[in-house]
N, C-alpha and C positions, 0 to 999 in steps of 0.2 A: 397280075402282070409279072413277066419274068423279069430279075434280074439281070445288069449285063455282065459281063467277065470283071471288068473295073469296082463296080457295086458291091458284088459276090465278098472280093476281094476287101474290097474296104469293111464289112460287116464279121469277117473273119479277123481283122488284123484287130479290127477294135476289142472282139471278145479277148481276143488274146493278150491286150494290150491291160484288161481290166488287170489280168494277174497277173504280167512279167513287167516288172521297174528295175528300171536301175538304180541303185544305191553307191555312195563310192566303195564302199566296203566289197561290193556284188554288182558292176556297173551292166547294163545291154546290151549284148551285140548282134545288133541291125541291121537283117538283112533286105539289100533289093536287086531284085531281078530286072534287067530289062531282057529285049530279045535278043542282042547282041551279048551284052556287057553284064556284068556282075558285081553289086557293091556292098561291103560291109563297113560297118562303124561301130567303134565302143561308146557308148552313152552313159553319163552320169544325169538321170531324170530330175535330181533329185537338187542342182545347182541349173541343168540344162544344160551340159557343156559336154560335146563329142571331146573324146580323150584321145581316141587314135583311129585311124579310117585307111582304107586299104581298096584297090579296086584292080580289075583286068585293065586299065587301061593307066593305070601306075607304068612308070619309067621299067622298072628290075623286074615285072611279070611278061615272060614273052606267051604270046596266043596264036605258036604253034601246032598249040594240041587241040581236040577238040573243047566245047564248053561244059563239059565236066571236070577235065582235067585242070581246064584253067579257074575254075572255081577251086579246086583244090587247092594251089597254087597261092588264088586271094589269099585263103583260111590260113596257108602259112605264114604268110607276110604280115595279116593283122594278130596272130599268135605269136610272135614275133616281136612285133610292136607291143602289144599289149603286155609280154613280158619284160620288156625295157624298159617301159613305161612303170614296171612293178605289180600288175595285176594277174591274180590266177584266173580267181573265182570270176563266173558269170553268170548269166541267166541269155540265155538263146530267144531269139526272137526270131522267126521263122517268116515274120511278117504278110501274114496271109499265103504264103505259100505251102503248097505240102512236103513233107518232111522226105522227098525224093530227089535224085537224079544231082542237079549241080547246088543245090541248096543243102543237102546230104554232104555230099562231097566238100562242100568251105568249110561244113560243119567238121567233119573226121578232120580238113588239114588242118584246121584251127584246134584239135586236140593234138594232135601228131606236134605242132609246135610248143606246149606245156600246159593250154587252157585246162578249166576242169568246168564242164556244165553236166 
């Protein structure tokens, strides 16, 4: 029996879940897609506590551009945060998605802001 889109998804995010944790030394930044919108978070796995979170529907992101752009955009603002907060290091969490298009894109502006993954 096939999987559906949702299923797929959830069986990829857990492989990948097996090896990327957050630590506070090396926290996780979280990503999700919906069809609209776009959201990251920094995660400490390891107390359970989001450290800094960031989304296209934040006040200071405007979603003039298309949804690539505005992913970029997220990555800045939680790259941003996360260095204010005092974090470099991370570990990427792509969360079931593929490493393309607006997922790609939060990733580069979340480096563009000072991240190192």
């Amino acid at each position: 029996m096939a999987l559906t889109k949702t299923e797929r998804r959830q069986r990829i995010k857990n492989r990948i879940r097996k090896i990327v944790t957050g630590t506070e030394s090396q926290p996780r930044l979280s990503v999700f897609r919906s069809n609209k919108e776009i959201y990251a978070q920094i995660v400490d796995d390891v107390t359970g506590r989001t450290i800094c979170a960031a989304s296209s529907r934040d006040k200071g992101i405007d979603s003039a551009g298309n949804k690539t752009e505005v992913a970029a955009l997220v990555g800045k603002a939680i790259g941003e945060k996360a260095v204010k907060a005092g974090i470099e290091n991370i570990a990427f969490d792509r969360g079931g998605y593929l490493y393309h298009g607006r997922v790609k894109s939060l990733a580069e502006g979340a480096r563009e802001a000072g991240l190192k993954f």
